[in-house]
N, C-alpha and C positions, 0 to 999 in steps of 0.2 A: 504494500500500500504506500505511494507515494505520499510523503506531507503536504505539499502544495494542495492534492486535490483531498485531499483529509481535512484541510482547513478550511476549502471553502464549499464543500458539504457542509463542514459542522456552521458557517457564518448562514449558509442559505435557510438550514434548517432552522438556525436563531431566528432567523426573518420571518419565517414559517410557522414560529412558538404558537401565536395565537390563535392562530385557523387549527393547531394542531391539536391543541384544549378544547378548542368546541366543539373537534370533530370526538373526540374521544368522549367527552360529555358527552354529547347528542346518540353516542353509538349507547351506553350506557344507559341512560336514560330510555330508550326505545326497545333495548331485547333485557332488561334485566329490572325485575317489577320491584325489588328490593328497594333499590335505587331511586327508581323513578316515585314510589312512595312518600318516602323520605320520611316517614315516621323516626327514624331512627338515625339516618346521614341527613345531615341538611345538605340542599343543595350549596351553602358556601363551604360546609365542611368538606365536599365533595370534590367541588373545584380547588380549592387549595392542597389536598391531596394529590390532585392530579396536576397539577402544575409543579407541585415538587416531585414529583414522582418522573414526570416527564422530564425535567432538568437534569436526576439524575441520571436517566437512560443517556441524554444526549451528551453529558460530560463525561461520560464511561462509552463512548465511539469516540470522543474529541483524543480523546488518552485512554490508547487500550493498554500500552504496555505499564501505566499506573496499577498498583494496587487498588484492587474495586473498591468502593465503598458501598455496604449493601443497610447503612443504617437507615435511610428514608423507607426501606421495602420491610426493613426491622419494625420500625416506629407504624409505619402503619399497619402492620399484623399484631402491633398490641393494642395498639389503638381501636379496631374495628375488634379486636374479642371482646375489649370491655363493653366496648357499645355493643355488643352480642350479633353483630354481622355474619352471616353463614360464609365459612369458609369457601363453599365451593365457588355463590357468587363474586366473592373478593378475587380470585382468582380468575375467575372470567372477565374483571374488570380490567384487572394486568396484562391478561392475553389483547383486551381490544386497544390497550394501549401502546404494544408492541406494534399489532395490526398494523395500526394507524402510520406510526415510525415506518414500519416497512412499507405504505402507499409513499412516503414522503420520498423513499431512497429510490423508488420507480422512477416518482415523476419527474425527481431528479437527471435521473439516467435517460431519459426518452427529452429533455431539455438540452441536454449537452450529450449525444451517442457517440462520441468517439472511445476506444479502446483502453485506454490511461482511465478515464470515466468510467466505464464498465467494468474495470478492475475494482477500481475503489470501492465502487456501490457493492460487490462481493464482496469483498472484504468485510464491510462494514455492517453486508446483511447478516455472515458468519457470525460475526462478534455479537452483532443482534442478537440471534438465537440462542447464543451460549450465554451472555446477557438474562432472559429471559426464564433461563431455566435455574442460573443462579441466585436472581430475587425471589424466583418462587418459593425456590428451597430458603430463604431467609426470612418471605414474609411466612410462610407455613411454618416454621420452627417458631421463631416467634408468637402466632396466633397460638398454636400447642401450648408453647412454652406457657404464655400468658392463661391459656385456660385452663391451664393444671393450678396456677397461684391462685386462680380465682372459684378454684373448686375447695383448695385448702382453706382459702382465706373464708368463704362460705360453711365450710364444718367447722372453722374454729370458731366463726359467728352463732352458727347454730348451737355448738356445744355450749357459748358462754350463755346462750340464750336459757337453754334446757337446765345449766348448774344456777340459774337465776331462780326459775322455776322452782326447783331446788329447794334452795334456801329461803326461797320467799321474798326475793330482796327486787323487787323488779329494776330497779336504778335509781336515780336520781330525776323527778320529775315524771317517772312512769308512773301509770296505774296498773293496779293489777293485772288486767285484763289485758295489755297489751302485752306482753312478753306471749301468750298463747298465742294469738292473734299475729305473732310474725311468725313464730312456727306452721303456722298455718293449721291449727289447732281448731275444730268447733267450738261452738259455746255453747250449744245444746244437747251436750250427751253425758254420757258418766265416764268415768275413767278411773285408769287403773294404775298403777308401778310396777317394772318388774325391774328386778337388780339381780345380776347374776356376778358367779365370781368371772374373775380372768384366767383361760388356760395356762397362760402365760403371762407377763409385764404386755402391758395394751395388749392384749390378743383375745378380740372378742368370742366366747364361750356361744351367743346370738348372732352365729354370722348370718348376713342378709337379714336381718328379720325386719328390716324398719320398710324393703322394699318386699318381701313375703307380705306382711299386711297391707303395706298398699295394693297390690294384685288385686286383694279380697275388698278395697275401697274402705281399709280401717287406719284412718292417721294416725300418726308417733311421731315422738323425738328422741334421741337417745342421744347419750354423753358417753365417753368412753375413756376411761381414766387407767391408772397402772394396775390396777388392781380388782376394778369393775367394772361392768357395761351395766347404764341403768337408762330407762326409760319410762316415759309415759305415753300411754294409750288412749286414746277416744273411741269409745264403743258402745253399739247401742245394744240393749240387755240381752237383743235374740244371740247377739254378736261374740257373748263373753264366753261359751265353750267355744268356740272356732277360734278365740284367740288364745284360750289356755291350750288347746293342742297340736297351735303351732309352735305355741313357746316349745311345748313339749318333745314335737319332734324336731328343733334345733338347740335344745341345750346340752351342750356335753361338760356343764360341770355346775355346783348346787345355784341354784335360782327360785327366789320367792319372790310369789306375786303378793301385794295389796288388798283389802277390801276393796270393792267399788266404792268411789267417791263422786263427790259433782260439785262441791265449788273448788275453783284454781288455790284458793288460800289450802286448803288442805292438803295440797299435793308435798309437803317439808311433813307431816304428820303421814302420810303414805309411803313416802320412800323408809320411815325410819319403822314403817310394818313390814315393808317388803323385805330389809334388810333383818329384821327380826325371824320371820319364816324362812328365808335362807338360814338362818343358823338353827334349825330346828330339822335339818337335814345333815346326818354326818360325814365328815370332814374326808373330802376326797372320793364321793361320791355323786356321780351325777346325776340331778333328780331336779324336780319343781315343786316345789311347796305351796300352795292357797291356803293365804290366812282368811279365817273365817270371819262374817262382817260382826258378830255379836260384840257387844261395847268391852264386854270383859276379857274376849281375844285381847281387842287392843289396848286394853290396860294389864295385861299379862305379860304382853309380848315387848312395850315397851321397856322393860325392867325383868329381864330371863331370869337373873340373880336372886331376884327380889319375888320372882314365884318359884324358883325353888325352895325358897329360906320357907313362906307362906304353907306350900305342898309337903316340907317335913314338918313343922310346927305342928300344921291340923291333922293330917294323916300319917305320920310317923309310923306308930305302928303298922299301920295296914300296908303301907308300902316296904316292912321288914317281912312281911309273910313272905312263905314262897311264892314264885309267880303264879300257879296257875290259881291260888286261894286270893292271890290280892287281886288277881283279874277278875276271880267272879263278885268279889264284894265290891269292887268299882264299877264292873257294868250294872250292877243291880241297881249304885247307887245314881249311876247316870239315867237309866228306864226309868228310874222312878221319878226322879226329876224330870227326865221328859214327858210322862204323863200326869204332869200336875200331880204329884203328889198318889195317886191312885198305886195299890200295891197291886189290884187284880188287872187292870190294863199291864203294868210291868211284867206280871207274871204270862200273857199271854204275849207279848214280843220276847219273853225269854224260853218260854212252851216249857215252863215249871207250873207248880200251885202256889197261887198265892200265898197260903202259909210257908212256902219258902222262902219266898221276896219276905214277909214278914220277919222270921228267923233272921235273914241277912241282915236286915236293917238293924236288928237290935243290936248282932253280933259287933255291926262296924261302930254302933254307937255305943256299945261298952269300951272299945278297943282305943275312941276316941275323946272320947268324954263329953258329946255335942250329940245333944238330944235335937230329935227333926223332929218335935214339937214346940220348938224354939226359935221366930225368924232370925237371930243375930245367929244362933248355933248353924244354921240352914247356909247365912248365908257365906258364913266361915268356911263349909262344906264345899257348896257352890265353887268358890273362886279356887279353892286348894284342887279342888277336882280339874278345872279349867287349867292352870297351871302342871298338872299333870299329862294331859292333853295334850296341851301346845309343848312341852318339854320332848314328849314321845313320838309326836307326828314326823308321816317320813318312815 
């Protein structure tokens, strides 16, 4: 490629800058709906994209043996990710911009046809293409590059979102209600916690599950820490076994789910049940837990320590018998409580005689010193019982 006609290609094509933006505009604008929208490119941001974009193609023919400079094809592949631009039309933008360059080196060449001339416009069309393939590859790394940060920078979003949730802290100037509301959380449904441990250091125990419920049209958010994955659920009541047995079949290590709850304040009071029935599963085993919605579950489970101490205080002895005697004098005394008090209902979900459920009763009440014609003796019973429960479940 001679200089001489290297240089006054590149002067002709300066001459040419402006016809060569509109044509490039206009091509863009007519086969590419994105664009022509402009919901999202304004037509200035459009043109001044193309106008630097265009400068660099033609300063990179003016000086090919220069090192390229491929930052303008950079800057606009992160630029258009953020604006959330489809890749593929950004690219086809590029191609009509090349186009257009290469109508300019024709008409060149069909102005002046002599052989020196037709050299050069080779040349120059070579470089072109090679040109063309090495901004692609710079704006497409770049767009990547840029929408991998903006997927991280979006879960690190989301997760402070969900640890706000959390702790109940919405922020500064927030209301309640908007930390769900950017999750993109309903207001109309009930919901749940579930916290599982970690297989490893960050290594979700619930992998996929926040996109497994979506499938089913059930939203979540989850947070993912060193040591846990925890989340909350939006579900509406037919909803709640379909989502306990997907937990079910993706948890490979202990996980306990919440009561159903319904207002967002509750959700710091739900993680700290869910986290409760996870330990009500032992250690190194994989399994899922449902704590039960009764008030005294969650006054149990808050404080594990504090219903074991309760569970030996009032039934000491009966939990010193051997097992299969302290099991039947606890199921008697749970029937019996579940039918109100009645020993022949008990007696008939245990398929004994009620003079037996009677016997039992006295035996545990000698054993304990709490007569069940006593409500404070009853209710001492009650909660020791419940504590027993939640201590064994799993």
């Amino acid at each position: 490629m001679t200089e001489p006609n290297l240089m006054k290609l590149s002067e002709w094509i300066e001459s040419q800058f402006p016809r060569l933006v509109d044509d490039v505009l206009a091509g863009i604008a007519k086969d590419i709906d994105f664009y022509r929208e402009e919901e999202v490119v304004s037509r200035t941001d459009l043109q001044q994209s193309v106008e630097q974009n265009m400068r660099a193609m033609v300063a990179a023919l003016r000086e090919p043996a220069h090192r390229q400079d491929h930052s303008m094809a950079e800057l606009t592949g992160r630029r258009r990710a953020r604006q959330g631009a489809p890749l593929p039309e950004l690219l086809r933008a590029y191609r009509m911009g090349f186009a257009a360059l290469w109508e300019l080196l024709t008409e060149w060449s069909r102005h002046t046809p002599d052989r020196a001339v037709i050299d050069t416009v080779l040349s120059a069309a070579t470089r072109m293409w090679q040109l063309s393939d090495e901004y692609a590859i710079a704006l497409t790394e770049a767009y990547r590059s840029t929408t991998a940060e903006m997927l991280v920078e979006r879960e690190q979003r989301r997760s402070a979102l969900v640890e706000a949730l959390f702790a109940g802290e919405p922020g500064p100037g927030a209301p309640p209600w908007e930390v769900p509301k950017l999750l993109g959380l309903p207001s109309d449904t009930d919901r749940i916690v579930v916290t599982a441990e970690t297989v490893g250091p960050a290594d979700p125990s619930l992998p996929g599950i926040e996109q497994r419920l979506a499938e089913r049209g059930i939203p979540s958010a989850w947070q993912l820490t060193s040591t846990a994955q925890m989340g909350v659920v939006s579900l509406r009541p037919e909803q709640f076994s379909q989502v306990i047995e997907l937990v079910r079949q993706s948890a490979s290590a202990r996980t306990g789910v919440s009561p159903v709850f319904r207002a967002w304040g509750e959700t710091p009071r739900a993680l700290r049940l869910a986290c409760a029935a996870l330990h009500r599963l032992p250690e190194g085993r994989a399994g899922v837990h449902v704590l039960g919605a009764g008030p005294l579950t969650g006054l149990v489970a808050r404080d594990p320590d504090e219903g074991r101490r309760i569970a030996r205080q009032v039934l000491g002895p009966v939990l010193d018998l051997p097992g299969e005697e302290r099991a039947v004098l606890l199921g008697t005394l749970q029937a019996w409580l579940d039918h109100d008090g009645s020993a022949e209902r008990a007696a008939e979900r245990l398929y004994v005689h009620a003079n037996t459920v009677r016997y039992r009763l006295r035996r545990l009440q000698d054993l304990t010193g709490r007569s069940l014609t006593q409500p404070r003796a009853i209710a001492d019973l009650v909660v020791a019982l419940e504590a027993v429960r939640s201590d064994r479940a799993g």
